[in-house]
C-alpha positions in Angstrom: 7.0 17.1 18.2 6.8 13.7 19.9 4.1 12.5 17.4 5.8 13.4 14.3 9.1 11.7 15.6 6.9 8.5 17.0 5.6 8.5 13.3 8.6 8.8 11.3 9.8 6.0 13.1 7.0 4.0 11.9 7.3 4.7 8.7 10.8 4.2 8.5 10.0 0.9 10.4 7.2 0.0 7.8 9.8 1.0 4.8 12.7 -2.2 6.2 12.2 -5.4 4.3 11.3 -7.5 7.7 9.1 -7.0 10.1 10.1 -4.2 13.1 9.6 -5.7 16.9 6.0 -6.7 16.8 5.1 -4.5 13.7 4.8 -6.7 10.6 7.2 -6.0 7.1 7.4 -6.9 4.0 9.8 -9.1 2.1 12.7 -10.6 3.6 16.4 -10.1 2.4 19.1 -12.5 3.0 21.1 -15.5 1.4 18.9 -18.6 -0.6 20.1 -21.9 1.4 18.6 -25.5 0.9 16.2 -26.9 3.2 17.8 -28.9 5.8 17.0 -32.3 7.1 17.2 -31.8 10.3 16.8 -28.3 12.2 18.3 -29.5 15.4 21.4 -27.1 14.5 18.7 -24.4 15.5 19.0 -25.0 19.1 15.1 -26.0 21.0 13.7 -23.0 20.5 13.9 -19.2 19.4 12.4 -16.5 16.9 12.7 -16.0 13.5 10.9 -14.1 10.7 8.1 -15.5 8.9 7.6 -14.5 5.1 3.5 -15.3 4.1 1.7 -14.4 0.9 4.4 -14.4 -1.9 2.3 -12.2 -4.3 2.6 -9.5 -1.7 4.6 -10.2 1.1 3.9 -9.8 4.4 6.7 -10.8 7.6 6.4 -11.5 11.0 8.8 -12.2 13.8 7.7 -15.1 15.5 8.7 -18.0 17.8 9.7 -21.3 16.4 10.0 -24.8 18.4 12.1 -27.6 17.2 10.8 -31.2 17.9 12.7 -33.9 16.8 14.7 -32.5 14.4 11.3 -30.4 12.9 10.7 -26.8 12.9 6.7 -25.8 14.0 5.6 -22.8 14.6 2.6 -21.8 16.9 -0.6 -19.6 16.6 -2.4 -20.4 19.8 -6.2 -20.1 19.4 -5.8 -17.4 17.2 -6.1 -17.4 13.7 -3.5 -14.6 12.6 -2.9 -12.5 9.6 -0.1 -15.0 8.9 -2.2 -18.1 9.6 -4.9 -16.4 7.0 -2.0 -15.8 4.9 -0.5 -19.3 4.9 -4.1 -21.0 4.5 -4.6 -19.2 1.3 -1.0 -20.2 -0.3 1.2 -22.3 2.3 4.5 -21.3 0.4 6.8 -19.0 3.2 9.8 -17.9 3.9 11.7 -18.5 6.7 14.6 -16.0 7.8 17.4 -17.6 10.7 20.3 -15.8 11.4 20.5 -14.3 7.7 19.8 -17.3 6.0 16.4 -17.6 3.9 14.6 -20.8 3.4 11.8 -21.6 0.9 9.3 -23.9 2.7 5.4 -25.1 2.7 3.2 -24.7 5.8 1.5 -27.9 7.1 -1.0 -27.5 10.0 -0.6 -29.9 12.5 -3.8 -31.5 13.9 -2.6 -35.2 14.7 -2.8 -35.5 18.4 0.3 -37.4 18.9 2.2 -34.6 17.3 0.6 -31.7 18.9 0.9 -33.6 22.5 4.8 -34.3 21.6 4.7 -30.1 20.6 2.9 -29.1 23.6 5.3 -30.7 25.9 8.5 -29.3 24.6 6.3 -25.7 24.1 5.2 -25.6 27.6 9.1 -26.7 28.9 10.2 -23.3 27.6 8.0 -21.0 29.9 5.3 -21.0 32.3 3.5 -18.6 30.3 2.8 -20.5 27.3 -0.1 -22.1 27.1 -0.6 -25.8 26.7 -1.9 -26.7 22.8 -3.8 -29.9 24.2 -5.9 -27.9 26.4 -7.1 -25.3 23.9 -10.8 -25.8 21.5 -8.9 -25.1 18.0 -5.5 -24.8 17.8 -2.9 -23.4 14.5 0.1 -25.3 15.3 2.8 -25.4 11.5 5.3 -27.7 11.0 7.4 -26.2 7.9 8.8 -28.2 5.2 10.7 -28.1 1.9 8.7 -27.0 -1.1 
């Protein structure tokens, strides 16, 4: 009985336009607003979900990091579905607090920038691991279309 309920769940889960806790989704719902200047009205840091591969979307909740004024996102060392997703067509959406915003992923690889990311990553925990120190980094910055 446990396994059938476990299982509806994740098809009911699966079925939701976002993604589900650490469960990917489809596409995201919410209301169209222009890309703003500055993202400092986000607050440091916090999660959002991630919209990759318009033809058929595919979500993710993930952790975004605001540096001056710019919105990255981080990968790690690990080249994700949504990194794959975003190499093959950079065009995402971004869902914050309802709101949907059409962007283009950049990868990051100056080292000024990903020094200036690693610091303000790092201040948020002692668990996250520091960019500069890692072989290959995915490291987005996110910008209007």
């Amino acid at each position: 009985m446990l396994r059938w309920v476990s299982l509806c769940c994740v098809v009911a889960a699966l079925g939701c336009s976002g993604p589900f806790g650490l469960l990917p989704g489809g596409e995201l719902a919410g209301e169209a607003r222009p890309v703003p200047s500055d993202w400092s009205f986000a607050g440091d840091y916090g999660t959002v979900q991630l919209e990759t591969r318009p033809g058929a979307p595919y979500s993710v909740n993930i952790a975004f990091t605001i540096v001056d004024g710019r919105l990255y996102l981080n990968a790690g060392d690990t080249e994700t579905q949504w990194v794959k997703n975003m190499t093959a067509t950079p065009e995402v959406r971004l869902r914050m607090k309802g709101a949907l915003y059409d962007l283009r992923a950049v990868r990051v690889t100056d080292e000024a920038r990903i020094a200036a990311f690693a610091k303000a990553w790092t201040s948020q925990s002692v668990f996250r691991r520091d960019p500069t120190e890692l072989d290959r980094v995915w490291i987005y910055e996110l910008v209007p279309r």
